[in-house]
SERO-4910 file (N, C-alpha, C, O; in steps of 0.05 Angstrom, whole numbers):
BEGIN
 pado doro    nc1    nc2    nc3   cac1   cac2   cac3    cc1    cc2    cc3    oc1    oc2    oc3
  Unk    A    496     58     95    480     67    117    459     45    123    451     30    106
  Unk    A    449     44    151    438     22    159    406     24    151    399     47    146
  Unk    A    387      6    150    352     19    150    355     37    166    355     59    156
  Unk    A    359     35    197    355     42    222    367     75    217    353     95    224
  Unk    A    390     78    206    400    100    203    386    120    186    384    144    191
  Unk    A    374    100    157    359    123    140    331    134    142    320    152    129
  Unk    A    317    110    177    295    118    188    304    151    195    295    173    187
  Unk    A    327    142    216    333    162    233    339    195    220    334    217    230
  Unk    A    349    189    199    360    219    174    334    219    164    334    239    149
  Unk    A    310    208    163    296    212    148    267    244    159    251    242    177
  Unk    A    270    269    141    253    281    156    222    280    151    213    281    129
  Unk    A    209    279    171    178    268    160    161    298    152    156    320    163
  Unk    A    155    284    127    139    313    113    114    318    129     99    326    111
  Unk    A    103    319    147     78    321    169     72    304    197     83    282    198
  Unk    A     61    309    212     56    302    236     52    272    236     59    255    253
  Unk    A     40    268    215     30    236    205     55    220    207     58    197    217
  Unk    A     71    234    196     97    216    188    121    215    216    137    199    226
  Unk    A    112    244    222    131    237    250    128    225    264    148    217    277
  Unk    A     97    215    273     94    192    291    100    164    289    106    146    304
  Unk    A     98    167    258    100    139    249    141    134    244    159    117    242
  Unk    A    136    155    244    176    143    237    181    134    274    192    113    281
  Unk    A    173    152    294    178    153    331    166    129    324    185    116    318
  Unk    A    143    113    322    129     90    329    146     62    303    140     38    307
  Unk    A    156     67    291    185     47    278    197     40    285    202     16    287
  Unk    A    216     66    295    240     60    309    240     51    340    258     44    355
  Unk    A    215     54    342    207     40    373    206     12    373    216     -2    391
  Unk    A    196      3    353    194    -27    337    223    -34    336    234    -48    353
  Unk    A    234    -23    318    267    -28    313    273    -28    344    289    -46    342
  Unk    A    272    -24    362    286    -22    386    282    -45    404    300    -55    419
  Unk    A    251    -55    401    240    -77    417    247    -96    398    267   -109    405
  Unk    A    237   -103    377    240   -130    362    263   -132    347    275   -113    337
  Unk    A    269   -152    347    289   -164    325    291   -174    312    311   -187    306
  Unk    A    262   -174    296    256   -192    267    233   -179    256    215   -191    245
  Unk    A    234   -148    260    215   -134    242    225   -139    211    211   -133    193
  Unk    A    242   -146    209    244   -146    181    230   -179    169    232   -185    145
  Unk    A    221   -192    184    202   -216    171    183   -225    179    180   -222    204
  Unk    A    162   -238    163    132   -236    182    129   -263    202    109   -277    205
  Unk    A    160   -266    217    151   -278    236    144   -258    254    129   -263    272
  Unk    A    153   -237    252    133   -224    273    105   -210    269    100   -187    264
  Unk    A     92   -228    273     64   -226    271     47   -200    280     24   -195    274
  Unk    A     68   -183    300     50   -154    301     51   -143    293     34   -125    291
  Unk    A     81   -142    275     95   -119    256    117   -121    248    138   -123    262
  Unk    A    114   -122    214    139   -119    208    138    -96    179    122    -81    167
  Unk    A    169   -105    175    172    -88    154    164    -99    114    168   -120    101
  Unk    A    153    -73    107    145    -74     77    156    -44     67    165    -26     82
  Unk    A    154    -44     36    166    -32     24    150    -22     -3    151    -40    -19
  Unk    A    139     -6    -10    118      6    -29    137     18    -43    161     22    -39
  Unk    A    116     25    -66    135     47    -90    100     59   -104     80     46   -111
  Unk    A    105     92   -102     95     98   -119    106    103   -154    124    119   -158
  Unk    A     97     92   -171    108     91   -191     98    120   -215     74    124   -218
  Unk    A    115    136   -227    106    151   -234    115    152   -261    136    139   -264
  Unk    A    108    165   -285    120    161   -311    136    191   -313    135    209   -296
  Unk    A    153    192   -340    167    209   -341    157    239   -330    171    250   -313
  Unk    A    141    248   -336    134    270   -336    125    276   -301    126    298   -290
  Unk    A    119    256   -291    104    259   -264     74    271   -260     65    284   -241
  Unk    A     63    262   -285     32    267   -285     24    239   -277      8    239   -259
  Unk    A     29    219   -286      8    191   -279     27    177   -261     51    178   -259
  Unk    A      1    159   -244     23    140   -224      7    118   -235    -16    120   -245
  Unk    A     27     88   -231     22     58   -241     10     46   -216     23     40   -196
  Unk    A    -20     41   -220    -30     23   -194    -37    -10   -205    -33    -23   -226
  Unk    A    -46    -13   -185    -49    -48   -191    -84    -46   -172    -93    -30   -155
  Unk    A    -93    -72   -185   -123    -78   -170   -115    -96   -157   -102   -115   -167
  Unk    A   -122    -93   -131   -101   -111   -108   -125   -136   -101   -144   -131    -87
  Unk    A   -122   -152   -108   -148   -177   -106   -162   -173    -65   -185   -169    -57
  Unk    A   -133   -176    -48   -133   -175    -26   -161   -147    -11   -183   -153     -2
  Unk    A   -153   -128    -11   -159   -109    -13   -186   -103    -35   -203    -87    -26
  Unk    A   -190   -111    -53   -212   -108    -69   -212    -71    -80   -233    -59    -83
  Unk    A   -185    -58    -84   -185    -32    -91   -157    -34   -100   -140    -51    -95
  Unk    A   -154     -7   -120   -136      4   -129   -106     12   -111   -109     23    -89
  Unk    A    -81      6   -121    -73     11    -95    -39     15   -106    -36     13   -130
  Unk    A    -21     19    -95     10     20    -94     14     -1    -99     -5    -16    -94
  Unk    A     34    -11   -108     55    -37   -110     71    -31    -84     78    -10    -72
  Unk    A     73    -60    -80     92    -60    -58     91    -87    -40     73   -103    -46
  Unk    A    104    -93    -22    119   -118    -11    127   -126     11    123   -109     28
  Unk    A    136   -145     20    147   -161     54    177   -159     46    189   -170     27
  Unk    A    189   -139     66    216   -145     65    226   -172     63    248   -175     51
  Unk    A    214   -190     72    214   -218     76    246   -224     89    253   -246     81
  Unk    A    263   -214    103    285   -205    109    309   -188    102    325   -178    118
  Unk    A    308   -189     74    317   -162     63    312   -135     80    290   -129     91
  Unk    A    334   -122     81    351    -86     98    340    -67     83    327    -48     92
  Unk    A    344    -74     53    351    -61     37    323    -50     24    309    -65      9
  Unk    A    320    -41     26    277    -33     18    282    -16     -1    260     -5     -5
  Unk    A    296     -8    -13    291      0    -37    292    -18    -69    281    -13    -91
  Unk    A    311    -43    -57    310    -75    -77    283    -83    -72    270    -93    -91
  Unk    A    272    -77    -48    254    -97    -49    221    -75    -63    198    -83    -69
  Unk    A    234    -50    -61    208    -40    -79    209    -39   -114    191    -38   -131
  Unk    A    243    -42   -119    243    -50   -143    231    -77   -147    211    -75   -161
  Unk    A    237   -101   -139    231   -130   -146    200   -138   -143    190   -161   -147
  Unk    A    186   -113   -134    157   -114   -124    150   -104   -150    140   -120   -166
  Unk    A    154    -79   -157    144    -67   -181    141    -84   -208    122    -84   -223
  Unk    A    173   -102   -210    177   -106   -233    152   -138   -226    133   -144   -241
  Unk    A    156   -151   -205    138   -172   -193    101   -168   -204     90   -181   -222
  Unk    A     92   -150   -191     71   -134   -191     60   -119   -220     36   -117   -224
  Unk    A     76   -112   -237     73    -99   -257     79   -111   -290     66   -111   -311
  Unk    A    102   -122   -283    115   -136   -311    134   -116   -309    156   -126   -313
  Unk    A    134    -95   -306    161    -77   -325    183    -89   -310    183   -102   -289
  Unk    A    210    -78   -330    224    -88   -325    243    -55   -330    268    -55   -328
  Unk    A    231    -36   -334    261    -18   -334    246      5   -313    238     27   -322
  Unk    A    243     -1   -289    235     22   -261    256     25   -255    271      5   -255
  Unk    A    264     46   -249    279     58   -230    271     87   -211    253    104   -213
  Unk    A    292     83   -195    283     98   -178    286    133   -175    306    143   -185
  Unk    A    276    142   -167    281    173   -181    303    188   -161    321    204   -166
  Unk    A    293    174   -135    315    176   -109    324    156   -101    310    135   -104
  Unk    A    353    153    -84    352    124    -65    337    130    -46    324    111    -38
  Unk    A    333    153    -34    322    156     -5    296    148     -9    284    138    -28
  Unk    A    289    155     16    260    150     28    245    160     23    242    176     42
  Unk    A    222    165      1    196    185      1    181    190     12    171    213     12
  Unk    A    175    172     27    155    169     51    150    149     70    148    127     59
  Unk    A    147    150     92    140    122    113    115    127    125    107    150    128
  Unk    A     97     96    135     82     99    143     73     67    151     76     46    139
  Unk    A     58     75    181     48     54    200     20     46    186      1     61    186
  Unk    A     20     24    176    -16     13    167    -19     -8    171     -4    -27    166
  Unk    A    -44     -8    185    -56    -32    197    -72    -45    172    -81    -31    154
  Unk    A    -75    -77    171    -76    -92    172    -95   -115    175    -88   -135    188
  Unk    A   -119   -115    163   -139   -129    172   -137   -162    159   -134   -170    136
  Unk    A   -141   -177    185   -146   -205    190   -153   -206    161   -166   -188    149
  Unk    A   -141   -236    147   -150   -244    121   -136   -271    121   -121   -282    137
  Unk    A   -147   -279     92   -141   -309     83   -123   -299     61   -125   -278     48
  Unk    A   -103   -323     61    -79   -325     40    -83   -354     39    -99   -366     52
  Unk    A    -60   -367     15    -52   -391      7    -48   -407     33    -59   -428     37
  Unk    A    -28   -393     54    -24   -404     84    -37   -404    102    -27   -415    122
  Unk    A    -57   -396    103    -80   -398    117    -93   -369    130    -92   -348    116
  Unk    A   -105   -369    152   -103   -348    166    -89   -331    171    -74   -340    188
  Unk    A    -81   -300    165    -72   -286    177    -79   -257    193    -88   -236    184
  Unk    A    -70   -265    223    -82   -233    239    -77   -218    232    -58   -213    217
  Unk    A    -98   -198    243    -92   -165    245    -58   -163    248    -43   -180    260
  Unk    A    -51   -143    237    -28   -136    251    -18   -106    227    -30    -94    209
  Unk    A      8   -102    237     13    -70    221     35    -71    211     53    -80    224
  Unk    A     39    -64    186     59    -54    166     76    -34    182     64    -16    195
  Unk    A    102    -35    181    119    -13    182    128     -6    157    147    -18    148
  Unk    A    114     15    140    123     21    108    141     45    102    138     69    108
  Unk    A    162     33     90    182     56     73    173     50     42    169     29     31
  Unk    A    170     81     31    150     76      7    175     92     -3    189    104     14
  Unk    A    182     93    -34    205    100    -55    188    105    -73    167     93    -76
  Unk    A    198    128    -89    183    147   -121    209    131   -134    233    134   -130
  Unk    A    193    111   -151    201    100   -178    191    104   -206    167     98   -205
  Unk    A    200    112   -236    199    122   -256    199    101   -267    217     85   -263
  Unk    A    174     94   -289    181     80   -314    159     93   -339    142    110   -340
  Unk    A    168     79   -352    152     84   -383    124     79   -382    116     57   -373
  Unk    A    101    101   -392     80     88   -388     71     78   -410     46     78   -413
  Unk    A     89     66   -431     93     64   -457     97     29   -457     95     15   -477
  Unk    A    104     18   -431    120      2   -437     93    -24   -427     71    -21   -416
  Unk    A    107    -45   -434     81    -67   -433     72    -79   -403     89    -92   -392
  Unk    A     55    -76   -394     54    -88   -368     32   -120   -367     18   -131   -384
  Unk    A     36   -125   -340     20   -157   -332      8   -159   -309     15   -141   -293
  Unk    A     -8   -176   -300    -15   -171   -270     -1   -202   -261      3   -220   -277
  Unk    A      4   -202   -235     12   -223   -221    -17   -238   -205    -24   -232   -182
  Unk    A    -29   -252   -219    -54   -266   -216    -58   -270   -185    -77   -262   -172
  Unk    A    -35   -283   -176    -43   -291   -146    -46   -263   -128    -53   -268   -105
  Unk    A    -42   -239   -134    -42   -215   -127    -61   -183   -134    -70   -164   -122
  Unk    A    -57   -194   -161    -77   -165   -181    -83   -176   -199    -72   -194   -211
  Unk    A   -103   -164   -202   -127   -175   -223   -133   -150   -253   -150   -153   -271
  Unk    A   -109   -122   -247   -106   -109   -270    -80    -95   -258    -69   -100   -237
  Unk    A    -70    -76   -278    -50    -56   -282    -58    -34   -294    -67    -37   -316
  Unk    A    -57    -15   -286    -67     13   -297    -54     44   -291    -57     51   -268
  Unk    A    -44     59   -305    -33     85   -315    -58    110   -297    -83    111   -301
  Unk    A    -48    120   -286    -80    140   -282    -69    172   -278    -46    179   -276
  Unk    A    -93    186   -278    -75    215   -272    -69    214   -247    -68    192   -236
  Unk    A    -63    237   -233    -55    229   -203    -73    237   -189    -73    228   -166
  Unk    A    -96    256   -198   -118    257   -169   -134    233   -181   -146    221   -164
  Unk    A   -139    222   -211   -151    199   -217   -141    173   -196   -157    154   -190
  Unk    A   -114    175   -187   -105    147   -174   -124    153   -142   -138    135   -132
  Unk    A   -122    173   -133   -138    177   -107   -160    172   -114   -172    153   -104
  Unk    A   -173    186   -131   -214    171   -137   -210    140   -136   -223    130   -118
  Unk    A   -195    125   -150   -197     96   -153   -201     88   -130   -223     77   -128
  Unk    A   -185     88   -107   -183     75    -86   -198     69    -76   -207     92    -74
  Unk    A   -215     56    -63   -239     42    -44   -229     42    -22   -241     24    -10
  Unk    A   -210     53     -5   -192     47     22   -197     84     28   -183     99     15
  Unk    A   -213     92     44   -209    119     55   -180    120     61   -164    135     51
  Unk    A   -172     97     83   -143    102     93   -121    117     79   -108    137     86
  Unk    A   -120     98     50   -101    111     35   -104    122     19    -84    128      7
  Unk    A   -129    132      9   -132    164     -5   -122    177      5   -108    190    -10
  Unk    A   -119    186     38   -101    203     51    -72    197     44    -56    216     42
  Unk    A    -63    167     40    -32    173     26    -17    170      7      7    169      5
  Unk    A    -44    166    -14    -36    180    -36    -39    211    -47    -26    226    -63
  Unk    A    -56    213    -36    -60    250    -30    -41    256    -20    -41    280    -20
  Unk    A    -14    244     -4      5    259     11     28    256    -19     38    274    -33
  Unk    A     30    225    -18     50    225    -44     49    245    -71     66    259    -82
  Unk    A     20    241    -76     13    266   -101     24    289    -91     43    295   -105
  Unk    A     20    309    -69     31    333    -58     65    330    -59     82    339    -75
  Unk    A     68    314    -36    106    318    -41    111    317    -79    126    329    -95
  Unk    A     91    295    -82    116    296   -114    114    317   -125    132    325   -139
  Unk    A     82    337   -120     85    363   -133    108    385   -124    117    404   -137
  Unk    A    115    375    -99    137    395    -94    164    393   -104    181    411   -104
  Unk    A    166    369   -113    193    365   -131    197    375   -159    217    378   -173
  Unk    A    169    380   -163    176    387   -201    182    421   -197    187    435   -217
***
């Protein structure tokens, strides 16, 4: 099945999400290189909330960028396939090496903007994430690392603990969404 297709099958757990899946596939329709950041107004990334066996703690990272607690996650960088690329982020981002995913599907999507910043390459504008986010499982047992040019720790937390951390109002709201759906799966 295509991205485009598992946008389209995908049902959005709230109003939040339905706009943002309608305002994607509107993207998918006009551009033809959302999947790499030559397109500078939007493209596609790929998150994972990471959760341990039990589904009490999720695995965040201290995002240097951002200066807060936050999801793992990534630039399709042309990669379709966004669920490779939330594995190769995690294991990137984290050190582990045995995540997997609890679903192939989609957990969640969502439109996030983007604020103007400095990288290695210089300047980069404003512009907006198109995010498909995946519930991935690992050990919270197991050894982790930070990717220096990226995070500056790795950390286990409870799950309304992972929402206090955050310094981003934005995404307290979606991790508060992730925490809820995952409660509806157990």
């Amino acid at each position: 099945m295509s991205l485009k297709e598992r946008i389209e099958n995908y049902l959005p757990y709230n109003i939040e999400e339905q706009k943002d899946k309608e305002l994607i596939l509107k993207y998918m329709d006009i551009f033809d290189d959302v999947l790499t950041r030559k397109n500078e107004i939007g493209h596609f990334t790929s998150s994972c909330w990471i959760v341990n066996k039990e589904k009490t703690k999720v695995l965040m990272v201290y995002h240097n960028i951002y200066d807060s607690w936050s999801w793992v996650g990534g630039h399709a960088d042309g990669d379709d396939d966004l669920l490779h690329v939330s594995l190769k982020e995690a294991s990137e981002e984290t050190g582990l090496k045995n995540v997997i995913p609890l679903s192939k599907d989609i957990f969640s999507l969502e439109v996030l903007g983007v604020d103007g910043h400095m990288k290695k390459e210089g300047y980069i504008s404003t512009h907006i994430h198109l995010n498909i986010t995946y519930l991935l499982c690992a050990n919270e047992n197991d050894i982790t690392h930070i990717k220096e040019d990226e995070n500056s720790d790795v950390k286990w937390f409870e799950l309304e603990e992972a929402i206090k951390a955050s310094s981003e109002p934005h995404m307290k709201k979606i991790y508060n969404k992730l925490n809820n759906k995952l409660k509806n799966l157990k």
